[in-house]
C-alpha positions in Angstrom: 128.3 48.1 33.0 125.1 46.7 34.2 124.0 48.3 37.8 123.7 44.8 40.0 127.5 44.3 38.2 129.0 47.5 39.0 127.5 47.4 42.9 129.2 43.7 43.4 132.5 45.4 42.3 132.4 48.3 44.5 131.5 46.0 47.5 134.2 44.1 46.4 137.0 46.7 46.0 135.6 48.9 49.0 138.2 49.0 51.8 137.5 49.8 55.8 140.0 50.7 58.5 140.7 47.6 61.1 142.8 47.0 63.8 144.7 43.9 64.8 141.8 43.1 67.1 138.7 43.6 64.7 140.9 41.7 62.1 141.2 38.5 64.4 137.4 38.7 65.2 136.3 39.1 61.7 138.8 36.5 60.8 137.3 33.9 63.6 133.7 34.9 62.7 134.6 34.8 58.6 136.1 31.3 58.5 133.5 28.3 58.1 135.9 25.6 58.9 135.4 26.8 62.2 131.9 27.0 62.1 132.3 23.1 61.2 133.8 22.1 64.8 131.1 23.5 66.4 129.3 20.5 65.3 131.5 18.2 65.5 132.0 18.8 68.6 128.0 18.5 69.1 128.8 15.3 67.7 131.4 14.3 69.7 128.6 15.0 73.1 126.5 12.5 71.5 128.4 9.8 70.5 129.3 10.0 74.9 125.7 9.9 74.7 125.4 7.0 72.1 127.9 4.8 74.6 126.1 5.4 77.9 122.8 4.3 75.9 124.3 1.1 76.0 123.9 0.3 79.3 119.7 1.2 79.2 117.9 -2.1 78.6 116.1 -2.9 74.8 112.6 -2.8 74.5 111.4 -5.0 71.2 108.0 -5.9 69.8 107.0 -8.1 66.9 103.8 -9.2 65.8 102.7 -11.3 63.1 99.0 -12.3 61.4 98.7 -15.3 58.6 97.5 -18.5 57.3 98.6 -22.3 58.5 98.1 -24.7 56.1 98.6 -28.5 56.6 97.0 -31.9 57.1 97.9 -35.2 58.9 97.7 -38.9 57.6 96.1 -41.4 59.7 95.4 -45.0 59.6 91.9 -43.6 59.1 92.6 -41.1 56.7 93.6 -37.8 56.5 93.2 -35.0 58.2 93.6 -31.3 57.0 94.4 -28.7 58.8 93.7 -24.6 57.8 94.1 -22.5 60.7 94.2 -18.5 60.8 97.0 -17.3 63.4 98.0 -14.0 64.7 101.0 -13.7 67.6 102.8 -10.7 69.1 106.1 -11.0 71.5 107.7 -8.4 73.6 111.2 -8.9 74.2 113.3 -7.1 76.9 117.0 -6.9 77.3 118.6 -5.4 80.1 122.8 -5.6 80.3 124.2 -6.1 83.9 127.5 -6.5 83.5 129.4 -5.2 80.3 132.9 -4.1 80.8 133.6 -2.7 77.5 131.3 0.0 78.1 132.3 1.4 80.1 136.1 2.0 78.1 134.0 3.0 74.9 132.1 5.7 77.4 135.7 6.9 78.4 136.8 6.9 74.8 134.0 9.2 73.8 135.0 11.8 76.5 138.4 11.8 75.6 137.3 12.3 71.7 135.3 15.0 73.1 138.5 16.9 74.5 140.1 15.7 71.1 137.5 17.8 69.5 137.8 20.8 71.7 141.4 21.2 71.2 141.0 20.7 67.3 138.7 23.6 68.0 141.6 25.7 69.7 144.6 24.5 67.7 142.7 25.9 64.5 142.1 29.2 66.1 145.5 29.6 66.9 146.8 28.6 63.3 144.5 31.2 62.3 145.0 34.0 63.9 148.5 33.6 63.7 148.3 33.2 59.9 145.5 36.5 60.5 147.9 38.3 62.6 151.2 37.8 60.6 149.8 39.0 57.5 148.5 42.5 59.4 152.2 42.7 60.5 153.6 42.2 57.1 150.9 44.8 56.1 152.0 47.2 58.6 155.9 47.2 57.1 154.7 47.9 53.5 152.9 50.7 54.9 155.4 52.1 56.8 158.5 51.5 54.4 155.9 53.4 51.8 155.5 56.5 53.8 159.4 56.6 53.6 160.0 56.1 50.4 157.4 59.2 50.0 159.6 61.4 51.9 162.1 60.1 50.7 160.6 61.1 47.0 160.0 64.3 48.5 164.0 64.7 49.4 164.8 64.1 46.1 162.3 66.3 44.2 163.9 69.3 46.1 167.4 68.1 45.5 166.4 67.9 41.7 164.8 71.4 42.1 167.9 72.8 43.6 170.1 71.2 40.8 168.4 73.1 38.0 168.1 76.5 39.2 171.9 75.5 39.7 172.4 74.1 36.1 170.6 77.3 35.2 173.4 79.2 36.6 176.2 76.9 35.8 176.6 75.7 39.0 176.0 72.4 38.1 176.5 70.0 35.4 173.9 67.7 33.2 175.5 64.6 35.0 174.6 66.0 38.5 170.8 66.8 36.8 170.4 62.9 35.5 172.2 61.4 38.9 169.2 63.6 40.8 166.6 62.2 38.1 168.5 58.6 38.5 167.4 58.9 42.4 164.3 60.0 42.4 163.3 57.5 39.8 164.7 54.5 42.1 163.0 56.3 44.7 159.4 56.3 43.0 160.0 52.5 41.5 160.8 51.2 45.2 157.5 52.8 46.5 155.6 51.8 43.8 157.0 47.7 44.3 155.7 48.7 48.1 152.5 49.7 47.2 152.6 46.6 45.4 153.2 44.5 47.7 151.0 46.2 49.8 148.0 46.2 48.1 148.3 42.0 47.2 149.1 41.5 51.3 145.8 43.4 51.9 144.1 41.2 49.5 145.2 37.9 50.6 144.0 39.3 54.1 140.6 39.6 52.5 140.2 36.2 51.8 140.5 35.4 56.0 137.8 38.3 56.4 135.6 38.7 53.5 136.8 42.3 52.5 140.2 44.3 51.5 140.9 46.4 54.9 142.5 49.7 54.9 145.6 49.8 57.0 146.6 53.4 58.5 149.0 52.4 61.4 152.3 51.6 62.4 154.0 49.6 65.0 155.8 51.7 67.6 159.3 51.9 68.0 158.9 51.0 71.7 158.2 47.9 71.1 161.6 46.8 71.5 160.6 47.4 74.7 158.3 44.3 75.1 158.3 42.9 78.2 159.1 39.2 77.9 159.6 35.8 79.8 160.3 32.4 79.0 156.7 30.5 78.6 156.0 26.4 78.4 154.8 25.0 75.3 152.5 22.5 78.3 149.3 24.2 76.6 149.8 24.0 73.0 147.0 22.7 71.3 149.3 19.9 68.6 151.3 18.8 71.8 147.8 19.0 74.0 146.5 16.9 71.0 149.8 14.3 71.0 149.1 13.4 74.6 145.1 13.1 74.0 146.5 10.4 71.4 148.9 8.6 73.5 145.4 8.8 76.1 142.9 7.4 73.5 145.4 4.5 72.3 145.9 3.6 76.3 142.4 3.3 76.6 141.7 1.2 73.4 144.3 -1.4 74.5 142.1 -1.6 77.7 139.0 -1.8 75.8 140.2 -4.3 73.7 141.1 -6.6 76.6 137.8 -6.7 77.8 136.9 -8.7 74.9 138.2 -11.6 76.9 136.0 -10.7 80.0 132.8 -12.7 80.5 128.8 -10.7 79.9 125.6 -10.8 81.6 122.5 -9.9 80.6 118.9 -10.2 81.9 116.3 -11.1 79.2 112.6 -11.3 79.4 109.5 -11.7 76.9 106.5 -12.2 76.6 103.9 -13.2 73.7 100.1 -14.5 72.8 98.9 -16.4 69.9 95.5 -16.4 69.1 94.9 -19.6 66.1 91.9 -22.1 65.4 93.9 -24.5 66.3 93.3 -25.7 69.7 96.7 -27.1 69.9 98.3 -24.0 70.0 100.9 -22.4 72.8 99.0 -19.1 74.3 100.1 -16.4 77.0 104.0 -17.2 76.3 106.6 -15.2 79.1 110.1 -16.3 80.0 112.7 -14.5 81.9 116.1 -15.6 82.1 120.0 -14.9 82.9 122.2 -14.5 79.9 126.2 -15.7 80.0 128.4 -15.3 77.4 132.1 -16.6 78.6 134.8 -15.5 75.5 137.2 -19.1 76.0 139.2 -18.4 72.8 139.5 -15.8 70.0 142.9 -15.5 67.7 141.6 -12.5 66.2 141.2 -11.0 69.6 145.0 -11.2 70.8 146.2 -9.6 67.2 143.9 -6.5 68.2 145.2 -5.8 71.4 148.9 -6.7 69.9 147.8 -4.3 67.5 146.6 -1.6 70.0 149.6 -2.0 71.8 151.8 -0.8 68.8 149.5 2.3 67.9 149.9 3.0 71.9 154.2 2.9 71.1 153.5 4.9 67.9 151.2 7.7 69.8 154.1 7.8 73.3 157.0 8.6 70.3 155.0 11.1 68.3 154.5 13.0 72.0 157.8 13.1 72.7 158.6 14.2 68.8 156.2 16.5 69.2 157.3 18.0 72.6 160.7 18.5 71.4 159.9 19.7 67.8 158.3 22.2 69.9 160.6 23.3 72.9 162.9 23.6 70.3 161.2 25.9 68.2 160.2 27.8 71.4 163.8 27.9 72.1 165.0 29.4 69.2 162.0 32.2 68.6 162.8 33.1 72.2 166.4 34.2 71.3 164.8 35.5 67.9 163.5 37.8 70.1 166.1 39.0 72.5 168.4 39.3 69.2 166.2 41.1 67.2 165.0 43.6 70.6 168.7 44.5 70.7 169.1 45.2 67.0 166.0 47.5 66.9 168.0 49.6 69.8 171.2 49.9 67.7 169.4 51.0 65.0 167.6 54.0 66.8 171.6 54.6 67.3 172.0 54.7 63.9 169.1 56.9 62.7 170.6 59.5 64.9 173.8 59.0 63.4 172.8 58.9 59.8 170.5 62.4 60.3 173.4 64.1 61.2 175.5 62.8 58.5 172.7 63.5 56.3 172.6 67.4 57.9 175.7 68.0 57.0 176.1 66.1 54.1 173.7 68.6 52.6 175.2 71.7 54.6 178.3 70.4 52.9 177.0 70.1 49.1 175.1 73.3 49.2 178.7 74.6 50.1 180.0 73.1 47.1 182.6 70.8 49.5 180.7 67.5 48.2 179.6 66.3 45.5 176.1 65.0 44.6 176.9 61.7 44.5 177.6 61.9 48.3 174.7 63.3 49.3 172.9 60.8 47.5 174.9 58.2 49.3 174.1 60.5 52.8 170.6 60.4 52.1 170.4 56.9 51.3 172.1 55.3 54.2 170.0 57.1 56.2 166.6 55.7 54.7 168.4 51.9 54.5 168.5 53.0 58.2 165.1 53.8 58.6 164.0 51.0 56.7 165.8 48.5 58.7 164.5 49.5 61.5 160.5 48.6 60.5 162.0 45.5 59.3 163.2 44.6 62.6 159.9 45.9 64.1 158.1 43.8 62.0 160.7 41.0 62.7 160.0 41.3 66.2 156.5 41.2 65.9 155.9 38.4 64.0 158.7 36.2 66.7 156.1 37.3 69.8 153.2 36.3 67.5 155.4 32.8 66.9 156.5 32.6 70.8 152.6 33.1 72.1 151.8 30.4 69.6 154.3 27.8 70.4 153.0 28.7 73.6 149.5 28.2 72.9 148.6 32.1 74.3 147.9 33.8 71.3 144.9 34.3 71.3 145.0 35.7 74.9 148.4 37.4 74.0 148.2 39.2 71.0 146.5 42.2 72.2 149.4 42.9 74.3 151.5 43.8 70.7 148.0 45.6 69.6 148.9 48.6 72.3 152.2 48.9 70.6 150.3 49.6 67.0 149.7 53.0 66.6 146.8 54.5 64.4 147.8 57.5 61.9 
């Protein structure tokens, strides 16, 4: 393999330990969509710029150099005429009273906020995308520690069941039921590792490189505190209401095509020809009215306008109650799912003393294999229930801060729950 090809796959395989936290920066600093609003936002600062320019006054020049050619025809005879000109003119407009500028200002500072919370709404899309794959990553690598030990149980069982076939204590169905388990139990972590290794690799493509992963979530974070928060500061319902704002001002703007303008205009020009007859040292200065009396066109825009207004005020309340219900029912996602993590620390307790005496049991020959299989199973479905509802939880509180629109100043709150191994 040549050397530059074997370096790009090494930096492309290479893994590094993260944390929630450095996987949300990385994740913010990696994507260049969101390098993109930083201009547009730039953008959006100068078309407010581009609208205020409106009301400076316009500062012209023109100037012109050529030949006149022509004659006259007199009762005498004629008379030609070829004359050399050259002319300048300065024109200057200055607007006094323009009403519609003042609504196209307004319009560009509310496309300006538009922009800002496009900005924030992507962010939290993001690192809720981010942070829900890091969740998902941190089950696989917990259910894959279990299924290790629980690999480990079954080895040991399978070594106790030989030295017991060895001495006829045991049969050749008990020795392939032990092989059966630990088989099931080596195919279930390799489908976790799996799973595991594609989740880390679709977090690469949010950070620009396949993270290593060595943490788990706590079990007390059934213990999150947690209160009911608005969804006022979501970014898509922020963004509804700057819409229902934009179309308000746009039927105002559009009226204002009916309201009268003034503007001052002045100029001034010389023209320097042979011909004597010619207008020199020319300056004006004058009031300019323009009175709108009637435009058909005009009255289907604001109609128009008005409709788009209607459209935006019902997309806000759509959006608003898409949204509160959502909150809703992630909020009881979460009280629900709290409570089932705390029965099943109930139930691990449970199933490792059923398990402990399962096996005291078997080794006494008072059960069979098969029941300590079933013994040691229930209690790692137990176990692996229990990351699932972690995980579960999780990813609800991820969902409630960004319904909420707090995630980003949120989420660190579930990273002191993640502990590193």
């Amino acid at each position: 393999m040549p050397t530059k090809l074997l370096l790009f796959y090494v930096a492309c395989t290479m893994t590094y330990a993260s944390s929630m936290t450095t996987i949300v920066h990385e994740a913010i600093e990696h994507n260049h969509k969101l390098k993109s609003y930083k201009y547009s936002i730039q953008a959006a600062f100068e078309r407010v710029d581009l609208a205020k320019d409106q009301l400076w006054p316009s500062l012209n020049a023109s100037a012109s150099i050529g030949k006149d050619k022509y004659y006259y025809n007199y009762p005498s005879g004629r008379i030609d005429y070829d004359t050399k000109t050259t002319s300048y003119q300065i024109f200057l407009k200055q607007p006094i009273y323009r009403p519609k500028i003042f609504d196209l200002i307004k319009e560009s500072k509310l496309k300006v906020r538009y922009a800002q919370i496009q900005k924030r709404d992507f962010i939290n899309s993001l690192v809720r995308q981010v942070l829900g794959l890091y969740v998902d990553i941190l089950y696989y690598h917990a259910i894959q520690i279990l299924y290790s030990k629980q690999i480990d149980n079954y080895n040991a069982i399978l070594h106790e069941i030989k030295q017991k076939r060895a001495l006829r204590f045991a049969t050749d169905t008990d020795v392939a039921l032990a092989k059966a388990d630990l088989a099931t139990a080596v195919s279930n972590k390799a489908q976790a590792q799996y799973t595991l290794q594609s989740l880390l690799h679709r977090l690469a493509i949010y950070i620009g490189k396949v993270p290593s992963v060595s943490a788990s979530l706590h079990d007390s974070i059934k213990d999150f505190s947690i209160s009911k928060l608005s969804i006022e500061h979501n970014p898509q319902l922020l963004l509804a209401k700057m819409d229902v704002q934009i179309a308000a001002n746009e039927i105002k703007k559009r009226k204002k095509s009916f309201y009268p303008t003034l503007d001052l205009s002045a100029s001034y020009g010389d023209t320097d020809s042979s011909d004597s007859i010619t207008r020199r040292k020319n300056s004006r200065i004058f009031l300019e009215l323009q009175v709108p009396l009637f435009s058909k066109q005009n009255f289907d825009a604001i109609d128009e306008a008005t409709y788009l207004y209607q459209a935006s005020k019902q997309n806000f309340f759509d959006t608003k109650e898409r949204l509160r219900l959502q909150s809703i029912n992630v909020y009881y996602n979460i009280i629900s799912t709290k409570n089932l993590l705390q029965m099943d620390l109930s139930v691990i307790e449970a199933k490792k003393l059923y398990k402990k005496q399962a096996l005291l049991s078997y080794r006494s020959s008072l059960i069979s294999l098969s029941d300590l299989s079933k013994a040691i199973n229930s209690l790692y479905d137990a176990l692996i229930q229990k990351e699932y509802h972690k995980k579960e939880l999780t990813k609800n509180l991820i969902e409630y801060f960004y319904l909420a629109g707090k995630l980003m100043k949120r989420y660190k709150q579930i990273d002191s729950f993640i502990i590193k191994e």
